[in-house]
N, C-alpha and C positions, 0 to 999 in steps of 0.2 A: 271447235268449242274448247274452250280453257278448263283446265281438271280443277277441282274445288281445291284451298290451299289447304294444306295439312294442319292436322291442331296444334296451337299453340304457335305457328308464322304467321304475321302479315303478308297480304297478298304482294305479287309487283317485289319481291325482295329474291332473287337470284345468286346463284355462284356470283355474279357479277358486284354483288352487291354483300358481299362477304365481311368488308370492312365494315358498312355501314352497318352491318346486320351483329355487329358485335357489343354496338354502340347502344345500337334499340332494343338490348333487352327489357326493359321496362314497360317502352315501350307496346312491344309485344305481347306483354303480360296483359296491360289493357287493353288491346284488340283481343286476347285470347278470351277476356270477359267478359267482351261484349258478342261475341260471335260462340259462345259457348254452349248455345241449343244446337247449331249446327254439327256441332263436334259432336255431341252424342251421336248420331247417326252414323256418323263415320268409326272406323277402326283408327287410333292413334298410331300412323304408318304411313309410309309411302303410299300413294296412291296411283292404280296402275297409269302407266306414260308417263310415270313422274319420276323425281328421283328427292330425296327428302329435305333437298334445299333448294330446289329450285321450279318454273314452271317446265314445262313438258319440253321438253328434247327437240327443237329445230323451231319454236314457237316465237314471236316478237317479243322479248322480255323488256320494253320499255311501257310504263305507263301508256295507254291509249289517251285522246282526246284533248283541250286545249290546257294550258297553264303546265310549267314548269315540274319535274320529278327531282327525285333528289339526286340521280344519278351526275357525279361531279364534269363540270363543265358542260350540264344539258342544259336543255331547255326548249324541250320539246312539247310540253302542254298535259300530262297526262294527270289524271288524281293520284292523291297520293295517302300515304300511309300514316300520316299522322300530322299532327299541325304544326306550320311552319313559324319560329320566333326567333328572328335574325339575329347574331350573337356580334358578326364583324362581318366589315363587308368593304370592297372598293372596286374601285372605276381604273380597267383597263384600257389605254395605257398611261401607266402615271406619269405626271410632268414631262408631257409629252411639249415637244418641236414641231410646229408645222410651217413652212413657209409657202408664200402665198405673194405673186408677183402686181408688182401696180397693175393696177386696172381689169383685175382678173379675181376668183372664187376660189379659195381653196377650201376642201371639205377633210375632216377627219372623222371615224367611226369611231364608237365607244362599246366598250361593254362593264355589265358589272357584275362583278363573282361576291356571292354572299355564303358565308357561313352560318350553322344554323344549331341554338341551343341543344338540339335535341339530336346532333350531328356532328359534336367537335372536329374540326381537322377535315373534313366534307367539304370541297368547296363548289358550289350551287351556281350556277350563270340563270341570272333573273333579268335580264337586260328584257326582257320582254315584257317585265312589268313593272318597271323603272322607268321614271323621267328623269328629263335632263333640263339643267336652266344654268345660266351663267348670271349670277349673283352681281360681278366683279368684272367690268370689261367687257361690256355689252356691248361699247362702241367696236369694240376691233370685230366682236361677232358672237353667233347666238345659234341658237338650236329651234326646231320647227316650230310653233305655237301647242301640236298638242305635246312637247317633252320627249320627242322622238330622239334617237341615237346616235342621230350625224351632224355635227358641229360644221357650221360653212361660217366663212370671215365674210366683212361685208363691205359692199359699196354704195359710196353715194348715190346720192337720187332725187328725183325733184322736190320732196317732200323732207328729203335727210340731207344736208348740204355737208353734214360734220364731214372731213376730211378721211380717206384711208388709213385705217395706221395697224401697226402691228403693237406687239406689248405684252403683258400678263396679264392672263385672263384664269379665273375659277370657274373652275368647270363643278358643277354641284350635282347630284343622282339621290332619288329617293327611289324605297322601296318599303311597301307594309308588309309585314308580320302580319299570322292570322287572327290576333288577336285588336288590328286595327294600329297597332302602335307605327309609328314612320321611322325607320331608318333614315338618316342623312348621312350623306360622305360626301369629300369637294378631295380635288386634286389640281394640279397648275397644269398652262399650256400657257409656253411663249411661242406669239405669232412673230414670225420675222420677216417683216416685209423688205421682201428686194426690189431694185429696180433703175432700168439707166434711162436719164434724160439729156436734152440739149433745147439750146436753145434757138425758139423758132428760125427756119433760112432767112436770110437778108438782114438777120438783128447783127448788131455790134461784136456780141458774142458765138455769130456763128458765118461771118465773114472772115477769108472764104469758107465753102461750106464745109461741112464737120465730114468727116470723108466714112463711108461703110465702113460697120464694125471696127470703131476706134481701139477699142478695149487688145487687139491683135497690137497693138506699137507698145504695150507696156507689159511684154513677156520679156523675160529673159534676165540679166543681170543689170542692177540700176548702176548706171554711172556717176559717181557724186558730181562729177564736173556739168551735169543737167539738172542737180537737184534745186528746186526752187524754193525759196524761205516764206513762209507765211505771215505777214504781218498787221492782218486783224480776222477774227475776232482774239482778242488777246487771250494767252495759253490761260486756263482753268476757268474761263469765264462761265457764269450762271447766268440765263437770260428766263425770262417769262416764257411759257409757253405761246400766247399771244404777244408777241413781239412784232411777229411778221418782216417786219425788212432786214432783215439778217445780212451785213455785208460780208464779206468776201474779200481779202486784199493781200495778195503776192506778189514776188519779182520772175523773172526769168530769172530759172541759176544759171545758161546758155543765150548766149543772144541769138542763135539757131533756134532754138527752143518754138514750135508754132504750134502745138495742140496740147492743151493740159484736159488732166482727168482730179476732180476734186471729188473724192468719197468720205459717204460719213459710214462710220460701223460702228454698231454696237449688238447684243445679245438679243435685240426683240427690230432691228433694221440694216439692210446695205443698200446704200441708196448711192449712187454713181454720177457725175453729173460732166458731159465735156463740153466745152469752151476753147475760142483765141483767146489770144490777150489782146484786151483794149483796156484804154484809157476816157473812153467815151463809152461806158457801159451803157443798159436799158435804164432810165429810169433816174438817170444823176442829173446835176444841173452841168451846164458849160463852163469847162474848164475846174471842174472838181476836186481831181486828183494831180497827184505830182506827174513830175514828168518821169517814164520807165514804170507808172504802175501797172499793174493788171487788177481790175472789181469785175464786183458780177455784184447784183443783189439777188438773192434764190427767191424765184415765185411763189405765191400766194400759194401751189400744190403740193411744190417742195418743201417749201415749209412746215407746210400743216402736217405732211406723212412726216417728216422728220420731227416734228413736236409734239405731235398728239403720241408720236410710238414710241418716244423715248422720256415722258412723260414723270419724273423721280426716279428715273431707272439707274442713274448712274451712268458713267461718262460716257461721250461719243467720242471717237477714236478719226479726228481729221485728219486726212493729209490730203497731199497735192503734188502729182506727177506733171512732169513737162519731157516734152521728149520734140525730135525735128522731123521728124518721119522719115527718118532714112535710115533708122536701127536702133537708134543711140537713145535714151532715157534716164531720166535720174528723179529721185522722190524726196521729198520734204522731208526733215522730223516730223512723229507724229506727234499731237499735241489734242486735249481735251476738251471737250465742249460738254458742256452739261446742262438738261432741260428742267427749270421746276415743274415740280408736281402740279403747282397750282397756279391760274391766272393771277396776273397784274392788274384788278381796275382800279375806276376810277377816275377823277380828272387833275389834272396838273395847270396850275397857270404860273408865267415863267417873266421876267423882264429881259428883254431883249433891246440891245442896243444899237437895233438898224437906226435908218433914217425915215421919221423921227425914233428916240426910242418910245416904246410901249410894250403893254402887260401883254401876253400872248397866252390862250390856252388852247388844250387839245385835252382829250377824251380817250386815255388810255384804255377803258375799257370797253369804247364801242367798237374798235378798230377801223374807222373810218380814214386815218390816215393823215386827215389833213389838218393843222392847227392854224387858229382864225384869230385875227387882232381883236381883244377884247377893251383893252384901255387905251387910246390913241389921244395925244394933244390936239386941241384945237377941232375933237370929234365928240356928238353927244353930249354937248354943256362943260366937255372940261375945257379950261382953259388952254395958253398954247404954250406949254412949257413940262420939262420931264415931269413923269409919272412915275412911280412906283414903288420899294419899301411895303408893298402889297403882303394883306393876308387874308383869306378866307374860312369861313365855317367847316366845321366839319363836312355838316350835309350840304356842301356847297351852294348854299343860299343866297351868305350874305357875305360882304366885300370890304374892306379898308383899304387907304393907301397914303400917300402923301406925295403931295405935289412940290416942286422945286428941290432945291439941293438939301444937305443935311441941316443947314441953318433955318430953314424953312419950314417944309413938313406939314402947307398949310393940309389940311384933312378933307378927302373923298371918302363920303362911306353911300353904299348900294344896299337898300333893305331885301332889295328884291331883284336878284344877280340874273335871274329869269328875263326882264323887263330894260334892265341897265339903268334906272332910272335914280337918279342922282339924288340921293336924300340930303348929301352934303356936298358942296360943287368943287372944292378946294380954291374956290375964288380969294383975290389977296382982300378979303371983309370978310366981317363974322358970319355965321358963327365957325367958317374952315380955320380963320386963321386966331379961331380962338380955343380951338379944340387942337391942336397941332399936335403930330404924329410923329415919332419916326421908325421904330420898330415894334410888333406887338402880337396878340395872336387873342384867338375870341376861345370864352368859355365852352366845357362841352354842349349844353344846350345855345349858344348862341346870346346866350339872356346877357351878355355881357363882352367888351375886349376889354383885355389890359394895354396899355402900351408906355412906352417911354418918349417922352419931347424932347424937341431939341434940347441942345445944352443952355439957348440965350432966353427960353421959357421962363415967365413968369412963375412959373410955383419949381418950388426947388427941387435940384437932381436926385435928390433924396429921395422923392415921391415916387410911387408908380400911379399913374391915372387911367381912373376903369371908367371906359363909357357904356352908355347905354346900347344895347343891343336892337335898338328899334331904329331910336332918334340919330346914333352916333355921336351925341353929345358927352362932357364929360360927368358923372353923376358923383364921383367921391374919387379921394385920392386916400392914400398908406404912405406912413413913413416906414422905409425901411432900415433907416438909419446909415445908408454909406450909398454913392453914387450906384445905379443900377440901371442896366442895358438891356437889350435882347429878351424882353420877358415872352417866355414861351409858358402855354398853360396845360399841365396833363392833362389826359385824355376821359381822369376819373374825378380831377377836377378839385381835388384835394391841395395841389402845389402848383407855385411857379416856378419855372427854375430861371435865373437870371447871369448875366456877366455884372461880378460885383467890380468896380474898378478902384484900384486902391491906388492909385499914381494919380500922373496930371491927364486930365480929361482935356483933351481939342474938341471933338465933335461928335461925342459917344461912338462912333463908327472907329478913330482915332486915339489912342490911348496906350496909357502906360498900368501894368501891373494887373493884367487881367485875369480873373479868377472865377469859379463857376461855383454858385450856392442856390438853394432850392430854398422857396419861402414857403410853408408849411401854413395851415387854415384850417384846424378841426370845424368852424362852425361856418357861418355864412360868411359869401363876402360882401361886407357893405363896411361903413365908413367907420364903426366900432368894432372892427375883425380885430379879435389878437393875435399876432402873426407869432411863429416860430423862425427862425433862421438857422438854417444849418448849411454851413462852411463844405462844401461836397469836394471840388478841389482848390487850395490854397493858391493866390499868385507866388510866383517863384520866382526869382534873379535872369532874366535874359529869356522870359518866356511870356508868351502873353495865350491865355486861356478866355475864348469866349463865344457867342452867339448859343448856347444851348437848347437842344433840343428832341423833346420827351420822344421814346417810341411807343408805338400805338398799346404795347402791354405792360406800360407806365413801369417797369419792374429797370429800365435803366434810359440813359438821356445819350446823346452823340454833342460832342463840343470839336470847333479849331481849336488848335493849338498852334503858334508860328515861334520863330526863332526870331528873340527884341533883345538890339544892344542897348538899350536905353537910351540911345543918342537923338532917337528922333520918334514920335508915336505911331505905334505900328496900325498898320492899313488893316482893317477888319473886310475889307471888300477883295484887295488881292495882294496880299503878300505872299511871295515866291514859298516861303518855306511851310505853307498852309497846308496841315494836316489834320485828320479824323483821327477820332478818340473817343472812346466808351469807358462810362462808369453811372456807378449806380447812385439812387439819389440817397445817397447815407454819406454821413460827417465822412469825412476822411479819406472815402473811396482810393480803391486803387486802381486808376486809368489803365486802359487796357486800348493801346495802339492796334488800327486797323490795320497791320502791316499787308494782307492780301490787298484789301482795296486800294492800298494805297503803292503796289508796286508798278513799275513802268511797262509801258509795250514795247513792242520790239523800235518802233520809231521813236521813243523817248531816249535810245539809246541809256548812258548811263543818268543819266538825270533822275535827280531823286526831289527835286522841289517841284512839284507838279503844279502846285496854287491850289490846292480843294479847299476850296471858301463853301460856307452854307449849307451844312447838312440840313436834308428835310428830311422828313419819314413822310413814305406813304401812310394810309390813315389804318389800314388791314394787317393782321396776321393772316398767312396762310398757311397750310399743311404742307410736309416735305418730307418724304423716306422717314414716315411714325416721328417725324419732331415738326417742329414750325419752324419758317422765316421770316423775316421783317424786311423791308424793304427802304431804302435811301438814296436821295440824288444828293450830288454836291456837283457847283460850277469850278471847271479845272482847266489849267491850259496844256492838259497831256495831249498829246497829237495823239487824233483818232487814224489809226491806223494811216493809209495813204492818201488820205485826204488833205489839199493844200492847209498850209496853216495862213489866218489872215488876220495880222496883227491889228487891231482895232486900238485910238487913241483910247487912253484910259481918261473917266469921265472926272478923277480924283487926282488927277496931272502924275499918275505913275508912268513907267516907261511903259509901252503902245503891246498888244499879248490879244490873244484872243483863249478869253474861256467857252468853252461849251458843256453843257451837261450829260453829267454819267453817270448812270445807276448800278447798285450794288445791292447782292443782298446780305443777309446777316443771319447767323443762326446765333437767338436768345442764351439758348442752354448752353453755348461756348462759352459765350458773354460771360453770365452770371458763374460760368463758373474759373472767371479769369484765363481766359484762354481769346484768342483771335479768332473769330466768328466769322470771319469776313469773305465774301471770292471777289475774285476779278470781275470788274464789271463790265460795261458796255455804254458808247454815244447812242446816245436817243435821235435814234434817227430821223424822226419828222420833224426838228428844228432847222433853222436858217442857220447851215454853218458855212459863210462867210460873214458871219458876225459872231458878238459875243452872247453870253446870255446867262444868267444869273436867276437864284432865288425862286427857285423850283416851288412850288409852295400845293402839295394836295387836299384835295378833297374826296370825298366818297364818291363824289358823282359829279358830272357837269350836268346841273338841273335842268336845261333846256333840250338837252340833247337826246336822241332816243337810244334806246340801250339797245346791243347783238341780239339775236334771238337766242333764247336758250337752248344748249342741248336737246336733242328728244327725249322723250322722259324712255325707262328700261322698258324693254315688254313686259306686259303682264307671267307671273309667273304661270307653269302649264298646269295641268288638273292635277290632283292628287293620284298617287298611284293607287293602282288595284288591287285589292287583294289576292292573296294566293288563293288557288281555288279551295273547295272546302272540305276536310278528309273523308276519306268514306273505307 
């Protein structure tokens, strides 16, 4: 039986509890007056078995029964001495590492130490009446449903398809005070998924077979004279997270050289992958690449671990070892790979100039993979003759284009891009060949396109002509007072920005003197608009400036720029020295050169005139490491890494080049603040490249097509915690 506590102590307060007991004088005081009938009876003294600070001599001095005591680092359950009102508190262990290998559970335990008002310097372990939830990175993994204190990573499953991945996660712990109030505290945990793969026996890339435990032939010292050089994806490239077809493209540095090992590393994955070297990888078409290449494309599972876990993390750290198996090895430079935070959607539709050429889209954001002819001659009422000069709605609705060469431009327009059904057929009779096109782009609501006609048009170059956004007819024209090209229309719908041409015009495409100006519309546009014109950048001596075009946060626009001796009118479709360029739409702007986007890969060698004709912006901003990016293709003839190059006659009688498309992104806040925004980017892989292909042109969406499933939404969070038990 326990001795009653002496007057004026709290019960449960021990030698042991000497510090604490220095703290609760006050305390004290209020226990002593409430238990002060008691004390009467007793003598103000030790009491015998006892000693005058503590309970009896060889007795349990911990709290009995459930909920936490104040003894520092318990939390055994016993009542306690007085009420508890958390002051600071956190979750053991902080910014904790756990790594956790493909296709397996890694768990970590938690605890959390609270401190307590009425206890400075005390530190309390309440884990036991603490939850846990992860706020932030639920997909890498999560805590039990009722808030319990073992964090496990997680795997797919029939119901959760999302990908493995590793990454930063918030780890978050509540606890109450006895007054009901919630403590919160969060702490980080990087998951770092490792793991080695190869690919399946009898593929391209694992003839002959990959031999046990490869990872043994690349100990020791690397010899340069095996090191191999990487030559796609190009060094600082930024890709989408859903990108999926990620190629792969190296030399042997050794012609011995028969097993490579290609790893990615970064802080939240190591991810391992070995491979032969073929030239006939999984998944390419026949006769692909050069001769002496080595591809792989990474799988739909390597991918996804490798994207989802490195997800705005900041760079992945590539190389690529080759070694003969008989001692000898040698390693790559290493070089940078970096994943956006956010998805790419969306749809793209592109001109491409197989046989016949036609419009091509795909569905960036379903990831289905495959892109399907949408505009074909001689298919669905159009006539049998080129297509394209294409543009589309935002919400990918509705469709423009122009049929025959640039003297032509008789007019296709699609109300209903769902349907394909030709509201305007581009037949050589009205009303196509009276409504005639050549470049242009439709209002934010659709209620309208603008566009520019050929140069032999009946109403003059002067004009821009807006047609109807139903009929596709034309409904009013503006004079803007000097020849104008390329009219693109912001996103918020207030400006045009156009190529003004101040030289001799051949075929608006063709020309001398070109310059970029934004045509301003405080009020509606209809045929009594008063326009404003502001001069954004001036033509200049031996430069031709044009196709302009807005990005999605209207705050600056992307133009070519080419190098023009005057002697001949420069090609708006491909001129060698065709470059990107950023400026804002204000008088005078100062051009601010893509110099990232616009640097060579390693198979460009030194070539600095790549061709980047037709910048487009996707239609989205997205989030990136607490800022945004923007996103852009242009058609260029850089060699995609080691993929054959396949010169295509050019359709404007230039010498014979193939362009293909390649995306980049942009960060605004560079932009705007005159700096080079830009990374390296990347060939868009589901095109036909043994052709060319131009005029990348987004929309929000491909309206026909079914969207990815979403994400899973987070678990619910766990109950609220418990109270501490209640003093007594």
């Amino acid at each position: 039986m326990r001795a009653p506590a002496s007057c004026g102590q709290p019960r449960w307060i021990s030698t042991r509890h000497a510090a604490y007991d220095v703290t609760m004088k006050s305390f004290a005081l209020l226990v002593t007056s409430l238990t002060a009938a008691a004390c009467v009876a007793l003598a103000c003294g030790s009491t015998p078995g006892t000693t005058g600070e503590g309970p009896p001599s060889g007795e349990d001095t911990s709290p009995p029964g459930p909920g936490p005591g104040f003894e520092p680092g318990r939390d055994d359950g016993g009542p306690i001495a007085a009420p508890q009102t958390i002051a600071a508190m956190r979750i053991d262990p902080a910014d904790a590492t756990l790594d956790v290998v493909t296709g397996q559970i890694a768990t970590k335990a938690y605890k959390v130490l609270a401190t307590m008002k009425e206890a400075p310097g005390v530190e309390v372990d309440v884990t036991k009446r603490s939850v846990f939830y992860v706020p932030q990175g639920y997909l890498v993994g999560t805590f039990p449903a009722d808030g319990s204190a073992t964090f496990s990573t997680r795997l797919p499953n029939a119901t959760n398809a999302e990908p493995q991945r590793g990454g930063k996660v918030t780890i978050e712990a509540k606890a109450a005070s006895s007054d009901g109030s919630i403590f919160t505290v969060t702490t980080g945990l990087t998951v770092r998924l490792t793991g080695v793969s190869t690919f399946p026996g009898g593929s391209p890339e694992a003839t002959p077979a990959i031999p046990m435990n490869p990872g043994s032939f690349f100990t020791g010292t690397a010899d340069a004279a095996h090191a191999p050089t990487i030559h796609y994806p190009n060094a600082g490239a930024l890709v989408p997270p859903n990108l999926r077809r990620l190629e792969i493209h190296f030399k042997k540095g050794n012609a011995s050289d028969t097993l490579f090992q290609i790893s990615f590393t970064s802080a939240s994955s190591s991810l391992v992958l070995y491979t032969r070297c073929t030239d006939t990888p999984t998944g390419y078409e026949a006769d692909a690449l050069e001769p002496g290449a080595c591809a792989l494309r990474l799988d739909d599972a390597l991918y996804g671990a490798l994207a989802e876990s490195n997800r705005g993390a900041g760079a992945v750290k590539l190389r690529i070892r080759g070694t003969d198996e008989a001692g000898a090895f040698g390693e790559s430079a290493e070089q940078n790979l970096e994943l956006a935070e956010s998805r790419v959607d969306g749809g793209v539709y592109y001109w491409t100039a197989s046989n016949p050429p036609r419009v091509m889209r795909f569905d960036f954001g379903s990831g289905t993979g495959v892109p399907e002819p949408y505009l074909v001659p001689n298919q669905d009422g159009l006539p049998n003759t080129c297509v394209g000069c294409h543009a589309l709605s935002r919400d990918g609705k509705k469709l423009f284009a122009g049929v025959g060469n640039s003297s032509e431009g008789r007019l296709v327009f699609i109300n209903d891009v769902s349907t394909k059904t030709l509201t305007v057929d581009g037949a050589a009779a009205a009303p196509a060949n009276t409504n005639r096109v050549l470049l242009g782009s439709f209002n934010p609501d659709a209620s309208l396109f603008v566009a520019a006609a050929p140069k032999n048009d009946a109403e003059p170059e002067t004009k821009l002509l807006f047609h109807d956004g139903t009929t596709g007819l034309r409904s009013f024209g503006l004079d803007v007072g000097f020849v104008a090209s390329h009219p693109d229309w912001s996103p918020d719908g207030k400006s045009i920005a156009v190529t003004r041409i101040s030289g001799t015009n051949a075929t608006s495409i063709e020309f001398y003197g070109g310059g970029i100006d934004v045509i301003k519309n405080a009020g509606a546009w209809n045929a009594s608009a008063t326009l404003t014109d502001v001069p954004v950048v001036a033509p200049e001596a031996g430069k031709n400036r044009y196709n302009p075009t807005f990005m999605p946060n209207n705050a600056f626009l992307l133009y070519t720029e080419v190098l023009c001796d005057g002697t001949q009118a420069c090609n708006g479709y491909s001129d060698p020295s065709a470059k990107t360029l950023a400026a804002t739409p204000t008088a005078g702007a100062t051009p601010v050169p893509l110099l990232n986007a616009s640097r060579p890969g390693v198979n460009d060698g030194a070539a600095t005139n790549l061709m980047d004709t037709f910048p487009r912006a996707t239609p989205f901003e997205t989030s990136h490491k607490g800022g945004k990016l923007l996103w852009f293709t242009v058609s260029s003839q850089r060699r995609a890494g080691l993929r054959r190059f396949f010169p295509n006659p050019s359709v404007v009688g230039d010498p014979a080049t193939q362009q293909t498309l390649w995306m980049f992104a942009v960060d605004p806040a560079k932009i705007l603040a005159g700096q080079d925004g830009s990374f390296a980017g990347f060939f868009l892989p589901f095109q036909d490249m043994k052709t060319s292909n131009h005029m990348a042109q987004w929309t929000q969406k491909i309206v026909s097509s079914t969207p990815p499933p979403p994400p899973p939404p987070p678990p619910p969070p766990p109950p609220p915690p418990p109270p501490p038990p209640v003093p007594r």
